[in-house]
C-alpha positions as CSV (number, residue, x, y, z in Angstrom):
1,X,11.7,-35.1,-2.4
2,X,8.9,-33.0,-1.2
3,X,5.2,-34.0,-2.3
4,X,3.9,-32.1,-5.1
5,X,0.7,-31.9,-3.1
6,X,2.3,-30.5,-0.1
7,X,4.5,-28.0,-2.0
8,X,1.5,-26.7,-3.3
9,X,-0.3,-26.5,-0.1
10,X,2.3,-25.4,1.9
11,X,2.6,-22.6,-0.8
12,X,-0.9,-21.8,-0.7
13,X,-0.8,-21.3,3.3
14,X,2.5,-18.7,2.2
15,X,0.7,-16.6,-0.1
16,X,-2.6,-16.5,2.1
17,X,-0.3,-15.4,5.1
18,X,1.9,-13.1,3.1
19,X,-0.8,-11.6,1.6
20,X,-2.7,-10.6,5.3
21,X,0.4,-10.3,7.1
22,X,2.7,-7.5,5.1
23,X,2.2,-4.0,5.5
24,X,4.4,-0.7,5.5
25,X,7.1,-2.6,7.8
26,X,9.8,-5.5,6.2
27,X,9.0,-8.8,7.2
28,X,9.6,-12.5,6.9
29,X,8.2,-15.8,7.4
30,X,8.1,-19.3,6.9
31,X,5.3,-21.1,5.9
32,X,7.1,-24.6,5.6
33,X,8.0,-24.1,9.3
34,X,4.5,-24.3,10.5
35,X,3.3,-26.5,8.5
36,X,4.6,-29.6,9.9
37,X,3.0,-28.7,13.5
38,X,-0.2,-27.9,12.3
39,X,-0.1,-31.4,10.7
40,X,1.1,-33.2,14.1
41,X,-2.1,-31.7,15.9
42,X,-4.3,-31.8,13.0
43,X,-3.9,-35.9,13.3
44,X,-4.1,-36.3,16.6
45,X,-7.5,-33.4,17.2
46,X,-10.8,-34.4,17.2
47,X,-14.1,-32.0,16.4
48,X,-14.1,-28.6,15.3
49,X,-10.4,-28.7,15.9
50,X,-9.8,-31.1,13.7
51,X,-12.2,-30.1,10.6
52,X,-10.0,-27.0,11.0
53,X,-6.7,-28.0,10.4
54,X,-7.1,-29.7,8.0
55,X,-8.8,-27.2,6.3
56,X,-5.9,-24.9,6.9
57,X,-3.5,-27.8,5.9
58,X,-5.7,-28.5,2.6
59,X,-5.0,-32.4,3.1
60,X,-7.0,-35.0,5.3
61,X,-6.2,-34.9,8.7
62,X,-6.2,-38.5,8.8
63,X,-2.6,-38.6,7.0
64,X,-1.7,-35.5,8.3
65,X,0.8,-36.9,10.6
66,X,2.8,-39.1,7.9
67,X,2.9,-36.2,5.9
68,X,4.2,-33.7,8.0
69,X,7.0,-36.1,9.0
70,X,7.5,-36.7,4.8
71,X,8.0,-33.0,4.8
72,X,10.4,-32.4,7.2
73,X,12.6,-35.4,5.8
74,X,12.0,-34.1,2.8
75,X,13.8,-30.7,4.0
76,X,16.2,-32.4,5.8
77,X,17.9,-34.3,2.8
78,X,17.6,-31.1,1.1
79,X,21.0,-29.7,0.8
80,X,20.8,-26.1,2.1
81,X,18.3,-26.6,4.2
82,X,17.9,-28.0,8.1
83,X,14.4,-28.6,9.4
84,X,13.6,-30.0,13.2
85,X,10.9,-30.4,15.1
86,X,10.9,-31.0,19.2
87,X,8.8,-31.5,21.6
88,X,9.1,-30.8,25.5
89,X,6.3,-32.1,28.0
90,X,5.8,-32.4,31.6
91,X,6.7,-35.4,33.3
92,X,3.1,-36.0,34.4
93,X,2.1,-36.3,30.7
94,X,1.5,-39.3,29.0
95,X,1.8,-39.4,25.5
96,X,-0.3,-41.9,23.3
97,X,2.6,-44.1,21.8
98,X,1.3,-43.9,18.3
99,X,1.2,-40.1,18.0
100,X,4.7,-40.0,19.6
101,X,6.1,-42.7,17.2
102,X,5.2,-40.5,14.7
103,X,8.2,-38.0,16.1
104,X,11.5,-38.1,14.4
105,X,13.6,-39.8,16.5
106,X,15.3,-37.8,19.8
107,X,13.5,-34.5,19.3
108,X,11.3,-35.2,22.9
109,X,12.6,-33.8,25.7
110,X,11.1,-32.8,29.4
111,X,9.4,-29.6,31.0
112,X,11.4,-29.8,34.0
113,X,9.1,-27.1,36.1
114,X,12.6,-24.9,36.6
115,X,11.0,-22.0,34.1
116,X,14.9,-20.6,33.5
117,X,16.4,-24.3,33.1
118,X,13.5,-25.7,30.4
119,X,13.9,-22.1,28.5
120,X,17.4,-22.5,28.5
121,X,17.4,-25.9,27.4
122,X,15.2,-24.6,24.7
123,X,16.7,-21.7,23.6
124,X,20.1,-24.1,23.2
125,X,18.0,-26.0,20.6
126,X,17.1,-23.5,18.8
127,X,20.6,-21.8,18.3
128,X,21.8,-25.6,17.4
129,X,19.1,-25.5,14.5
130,X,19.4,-22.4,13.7
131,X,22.8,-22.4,13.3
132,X,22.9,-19.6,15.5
133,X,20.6,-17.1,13.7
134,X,17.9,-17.6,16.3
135,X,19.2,-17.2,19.5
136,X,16.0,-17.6,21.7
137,X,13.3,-19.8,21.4
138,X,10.0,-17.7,21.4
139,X,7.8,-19.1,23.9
140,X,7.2,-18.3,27.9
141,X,6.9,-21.7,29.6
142,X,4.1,-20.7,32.4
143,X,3.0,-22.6,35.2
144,X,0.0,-24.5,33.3
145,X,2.4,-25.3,30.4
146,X,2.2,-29.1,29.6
147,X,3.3,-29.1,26.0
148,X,5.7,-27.6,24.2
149,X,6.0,-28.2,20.3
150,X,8.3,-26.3,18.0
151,X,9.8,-26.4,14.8
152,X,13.0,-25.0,13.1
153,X,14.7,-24.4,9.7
154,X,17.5,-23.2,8.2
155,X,17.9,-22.3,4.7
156,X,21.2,-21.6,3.3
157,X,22.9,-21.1,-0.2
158,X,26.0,-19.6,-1.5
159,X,25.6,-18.1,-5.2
160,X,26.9,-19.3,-8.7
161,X,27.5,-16.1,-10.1
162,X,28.3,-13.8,-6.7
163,X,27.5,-10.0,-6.7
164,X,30.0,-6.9,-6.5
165,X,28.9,-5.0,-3.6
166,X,29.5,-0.7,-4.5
167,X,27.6,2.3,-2.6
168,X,24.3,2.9,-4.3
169,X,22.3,6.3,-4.1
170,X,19.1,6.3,-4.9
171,X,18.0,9.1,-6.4
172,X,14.0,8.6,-6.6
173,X,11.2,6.8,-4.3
174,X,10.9,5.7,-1.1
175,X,14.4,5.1,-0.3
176,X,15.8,8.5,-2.1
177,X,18.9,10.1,-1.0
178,X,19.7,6.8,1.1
179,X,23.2,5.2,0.2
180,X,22.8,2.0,0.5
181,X,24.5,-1.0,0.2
182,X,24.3,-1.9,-3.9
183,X,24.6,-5.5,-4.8
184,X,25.2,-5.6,-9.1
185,X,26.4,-8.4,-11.6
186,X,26.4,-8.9,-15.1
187,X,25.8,-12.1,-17.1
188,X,24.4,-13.6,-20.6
189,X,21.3,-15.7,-19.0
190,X,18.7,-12.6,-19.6
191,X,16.0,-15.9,-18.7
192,X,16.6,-15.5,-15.2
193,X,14.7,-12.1,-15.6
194,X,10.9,-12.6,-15.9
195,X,7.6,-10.2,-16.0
196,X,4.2,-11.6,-14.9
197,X,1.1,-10.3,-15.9
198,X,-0.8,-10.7,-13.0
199,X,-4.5,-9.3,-12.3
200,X,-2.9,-6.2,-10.3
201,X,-0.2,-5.6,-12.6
202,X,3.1,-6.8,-14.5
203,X,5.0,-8.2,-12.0
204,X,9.1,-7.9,-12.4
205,X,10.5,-11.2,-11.3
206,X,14.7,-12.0,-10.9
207,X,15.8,-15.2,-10.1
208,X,19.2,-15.8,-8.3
209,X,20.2,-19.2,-8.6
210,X,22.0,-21.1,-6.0
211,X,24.8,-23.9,-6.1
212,X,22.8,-26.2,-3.9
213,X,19.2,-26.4,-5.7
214,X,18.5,-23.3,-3.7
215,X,17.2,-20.3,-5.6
216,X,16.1,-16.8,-4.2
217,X,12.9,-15.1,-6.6
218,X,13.1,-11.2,-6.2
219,X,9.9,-9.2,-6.7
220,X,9.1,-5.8,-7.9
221,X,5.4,-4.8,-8.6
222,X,3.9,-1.5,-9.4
223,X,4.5,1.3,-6.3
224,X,1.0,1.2,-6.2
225,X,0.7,-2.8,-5.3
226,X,1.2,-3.7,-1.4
227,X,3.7,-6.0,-0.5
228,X,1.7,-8.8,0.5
229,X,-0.1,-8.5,-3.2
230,X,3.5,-9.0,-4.9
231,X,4.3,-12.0,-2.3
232,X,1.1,-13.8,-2.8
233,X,1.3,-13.0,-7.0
234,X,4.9,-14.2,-6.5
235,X,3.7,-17.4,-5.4
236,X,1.4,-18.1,-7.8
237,X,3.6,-17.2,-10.9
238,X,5.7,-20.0,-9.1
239,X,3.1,-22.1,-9.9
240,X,2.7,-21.1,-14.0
241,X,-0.5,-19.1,-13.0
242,X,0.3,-16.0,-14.8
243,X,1.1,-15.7,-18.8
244,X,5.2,-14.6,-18.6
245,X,7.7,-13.1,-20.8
246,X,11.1,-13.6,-20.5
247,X,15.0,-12.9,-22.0
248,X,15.1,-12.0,-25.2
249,X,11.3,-11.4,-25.6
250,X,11.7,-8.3,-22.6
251,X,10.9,-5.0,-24.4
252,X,10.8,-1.7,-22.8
253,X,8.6,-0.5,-20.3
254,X,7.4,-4.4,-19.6
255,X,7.8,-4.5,-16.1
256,X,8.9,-2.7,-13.2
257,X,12.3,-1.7,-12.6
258,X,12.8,-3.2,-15.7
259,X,15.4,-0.9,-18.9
260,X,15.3,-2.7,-22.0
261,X,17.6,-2.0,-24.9
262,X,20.2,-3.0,-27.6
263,X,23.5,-1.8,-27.1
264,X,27.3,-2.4,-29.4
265,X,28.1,-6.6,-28.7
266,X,31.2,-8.2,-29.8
267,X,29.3,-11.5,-29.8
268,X,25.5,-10.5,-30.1
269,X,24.6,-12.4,-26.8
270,X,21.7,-10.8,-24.7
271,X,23.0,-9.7,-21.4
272,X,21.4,-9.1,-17.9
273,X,22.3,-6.8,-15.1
274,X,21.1,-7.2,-12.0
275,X,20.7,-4.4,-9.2
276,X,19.5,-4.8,-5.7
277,X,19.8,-3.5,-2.2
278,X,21.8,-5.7,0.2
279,X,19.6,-7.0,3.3
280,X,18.6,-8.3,6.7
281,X,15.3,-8.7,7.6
282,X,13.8,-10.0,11.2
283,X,10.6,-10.6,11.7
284,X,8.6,-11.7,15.3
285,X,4.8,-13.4,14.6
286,X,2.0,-14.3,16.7
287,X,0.4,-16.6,14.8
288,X,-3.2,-16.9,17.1
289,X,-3.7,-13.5,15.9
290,X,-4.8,-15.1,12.1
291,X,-5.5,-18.0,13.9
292,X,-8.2,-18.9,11.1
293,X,-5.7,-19.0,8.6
294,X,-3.7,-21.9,10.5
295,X,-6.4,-23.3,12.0
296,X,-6.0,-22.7,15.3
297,X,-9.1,-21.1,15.9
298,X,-11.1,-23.7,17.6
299,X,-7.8,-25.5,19.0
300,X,-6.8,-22.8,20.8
301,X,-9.8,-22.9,23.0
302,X,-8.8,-23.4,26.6
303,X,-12.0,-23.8,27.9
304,X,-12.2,-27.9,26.5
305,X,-9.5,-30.2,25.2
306,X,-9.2,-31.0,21.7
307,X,-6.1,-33.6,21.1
308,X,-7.3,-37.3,22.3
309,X,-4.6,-38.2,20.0
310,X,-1.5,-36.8,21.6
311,X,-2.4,-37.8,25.4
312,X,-5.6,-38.4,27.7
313,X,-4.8,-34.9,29.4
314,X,-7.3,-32.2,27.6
315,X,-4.4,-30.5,26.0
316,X,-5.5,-26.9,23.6
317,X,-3.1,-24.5,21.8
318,X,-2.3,-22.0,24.3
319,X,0.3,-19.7,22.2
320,X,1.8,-20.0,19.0
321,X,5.0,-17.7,17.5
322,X,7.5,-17.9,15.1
323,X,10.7,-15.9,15.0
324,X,12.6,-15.5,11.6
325,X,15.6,-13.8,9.7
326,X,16.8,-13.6,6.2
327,X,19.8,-12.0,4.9
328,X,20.8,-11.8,0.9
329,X,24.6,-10.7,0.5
330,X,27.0,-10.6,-2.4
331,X,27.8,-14.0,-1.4
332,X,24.5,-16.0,-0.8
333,X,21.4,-15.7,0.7
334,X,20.9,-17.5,4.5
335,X,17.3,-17.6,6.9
336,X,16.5,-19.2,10.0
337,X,13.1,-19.6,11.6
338,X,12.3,-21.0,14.5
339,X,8.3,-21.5,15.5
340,X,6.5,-22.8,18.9
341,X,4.3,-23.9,17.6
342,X,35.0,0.8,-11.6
343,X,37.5,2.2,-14.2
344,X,41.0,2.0,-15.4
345,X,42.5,4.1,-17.9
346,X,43.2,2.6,-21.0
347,X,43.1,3.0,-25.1
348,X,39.9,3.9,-27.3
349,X,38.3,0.6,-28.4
350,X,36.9,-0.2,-31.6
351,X,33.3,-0.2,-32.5
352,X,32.0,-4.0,-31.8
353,X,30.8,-5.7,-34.9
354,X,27.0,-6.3,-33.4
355,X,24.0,-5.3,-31.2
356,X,22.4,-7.0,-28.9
357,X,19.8,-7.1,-25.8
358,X,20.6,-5.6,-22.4
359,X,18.2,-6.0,-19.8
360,X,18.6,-4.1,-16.1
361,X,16.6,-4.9,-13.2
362,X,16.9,-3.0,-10.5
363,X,15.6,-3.1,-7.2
364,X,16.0,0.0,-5.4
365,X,12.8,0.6,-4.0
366,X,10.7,-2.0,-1.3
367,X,10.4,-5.7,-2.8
368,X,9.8,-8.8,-2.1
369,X,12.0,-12.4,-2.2
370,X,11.2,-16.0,-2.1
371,X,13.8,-18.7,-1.3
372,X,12.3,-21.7,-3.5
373,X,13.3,-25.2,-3.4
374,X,14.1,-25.8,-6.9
375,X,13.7,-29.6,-7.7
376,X,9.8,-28.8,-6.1
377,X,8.7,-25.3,-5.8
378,X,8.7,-25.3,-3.1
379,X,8.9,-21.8,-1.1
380,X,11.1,-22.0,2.4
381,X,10.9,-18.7,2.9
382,X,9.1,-15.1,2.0
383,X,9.7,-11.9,3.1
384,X,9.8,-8.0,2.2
385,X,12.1,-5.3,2.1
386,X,11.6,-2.1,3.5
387,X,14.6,-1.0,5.3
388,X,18.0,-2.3,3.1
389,X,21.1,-2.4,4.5
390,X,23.0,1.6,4.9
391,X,26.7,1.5,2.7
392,X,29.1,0.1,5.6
393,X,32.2,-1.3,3.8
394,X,33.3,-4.2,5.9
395,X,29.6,-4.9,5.9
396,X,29.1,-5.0,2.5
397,X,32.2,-7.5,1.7
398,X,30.8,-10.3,3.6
């Protein structure tokens, strides 16, 4: 089970980076696969280094080892989910035993000095993790190389209620006149349908449960609020930071993309439909550019060492990138990161006896989506939509 104190800090780092990291352009990332590297360095630094990752990591860096190990087991006996770290060092490089003990078992491996072998040999292990979805590892092993840490995961989960797929036209904001890919389904639990009120605005917020303790949050703020704002206010409503109304207390105009109303019911139950745009999203980041904000600042300074703990050799963070996908379907939702670092005739039925609720949500205009880790909070992944999958058929089934 994953720490309460890391879910929330590994939250934390998501909304901060989501927040300075999404603009006009769809992205994803994965918070949960850095945060397991910046704890392996952050316990084996010294100085300014040190003082700065765990700053970033919000814990002391003096556990920070045992508890990025706790997190990756964590996500490993996570169902849906695959996490892995490896290492690859020169053969010249001696590692301190205690640092390297703190390693899952078999994920070391050697820097041969053939630059096309060792990036072979690494782009193999990420495809393995990955399951495929990351087919190259995203890191140039140059000559001064001596260390090579990275981390992978894999988040998969197949829905309980799955979607129809149709051809959806929008008729009105950014993605008007587009046909797109329209992913719908009905059902009577109008609770998985939420509105924030957060400081910037009511914030529209659908959750899509999976059959593995997966779940995927999808958000919809005002056009007016930037995608990183929804992300990071997505986070913290995670978190029970925001008063919320949900199901049957919905009333018109609440939230965005939000139609509230009561329609003819043969039972009275509240019902739910559920619109969204079907999508992939890839995304490429180099983390050193908000180096401050994973506390890499000082350890990326090449001029001076700043990891006694990991070897004798001044070792300092020389490059650090993270490549990641996320796809939501009819079926399920899947992601993979990898950082270094409808009619039939028929007769005129009768008036039903009652009325009752009906909410829509409908997401056909750029939003955002968390894949959470129910049992913890725990968000795996974040990302935003801004470019959904065009109507293809055979596309759309699968």
């Amino acid at each position: 089970m994953v720490a309460a104190t890391t879910a929330r800090a590994v939250n934390d780092i998501t909304g901060r980076w989501a927040r300075a990291a999404v603009g006009e352009r769809g992205t994803v990332l994965t918070a949960t696969g850095v945060w397991p590297l910046q704890a392996l360095l952050a316990g084996a630094a010294a100085g300014p280094a040190r003082a700065e990752l765990a700053a970033a990591l919000g814990i002391d860096a003096e556990h920070a080892v045992r508890e990025g190990r706790d997190l990756l087991a964590a996500c490993q006996e996570a169902e849906g989910v695959n996490a892995a770290v490896g290492l690859w060092t020169r053969r010249s490089m001696v590692l301190r035993p205690e640092w390297r003990a703190g390693l899952p078992p078999g994920s070391h491996g050697e820097l041969t000095g053939d630059a096309g072998a060792d990036a072979e040999a690494m782009h193999a292990w990420a495809r393995r993790h990955t399951g495929g979805l990351i087919e190259r590892m995203p890191v140039r092993v140059e000559p001064d190389t001596l260390l090579v840490l990275a981390s992978a995961l894999l988040v998969r989960t197949t829905w309980q209620e799955p979607f129809g797929a149709y051809p959806l036209r929008v008729a009105e904001g950014p993605w008007a006149g587009r046909e797109l890919t329209g992913l719908s389904r009905s059902g009577t639990n109008a609770g998985q349908v939420r509105v924030h009120s957060t400081p910037a605005g009511p914030l529209t917020a659908a959750e899509v449960a999976g059959d593995n303790g997966l779940d995927v949050h999808l958000l919809l703020g005002p056009q007016d609020m930037p995608g990183g704002a929804v992300l990071s206010h997505g986070v913290a409503a995670l978190a029970g930071s925001y008063p919320t109304v949900s199901g049957a207390r919905l009333t018109e105009g609440a939230g965005p993309g939000l139609s509230v109303r009561t329609v003819p019911s043969e039972n009275g139950e509240a019902r739910v439909q559920l619109t969204a745009a079907r999508f992939t999203v890839d995304a490429e980041h180099d983390l050193l550019q908000r180096a401050g904000l994973f506390g890499l600042g000082a350890a990326s300074d090449t001029s001076r060492g700043h990891f006694p703990g990991i070897s004798e050799q001044p070792l300092a963070v020389s490059a650090a990138r993270q490549t990641a996908t996320a796809t939501f379907g009819p079926l399920g939702f899947r992601a993979a990161a990898v950082t270094v670092l409808p009619a039939a005739a028929g007769s005129v039925p009768r008036t039903p006896p009652y009325r009752a609720l009906h909410v829509s949500a409908r997401y056909d205009r750029p939003f955002g989506f968390l894949a959470v880790h129910r049992a913890s909070g725990l968000v795996l992944v974040a990302g935003w939509v801004t470019d959904p999958d065009p109507w293809l058929w055979r596309a759309a089934t699968g």
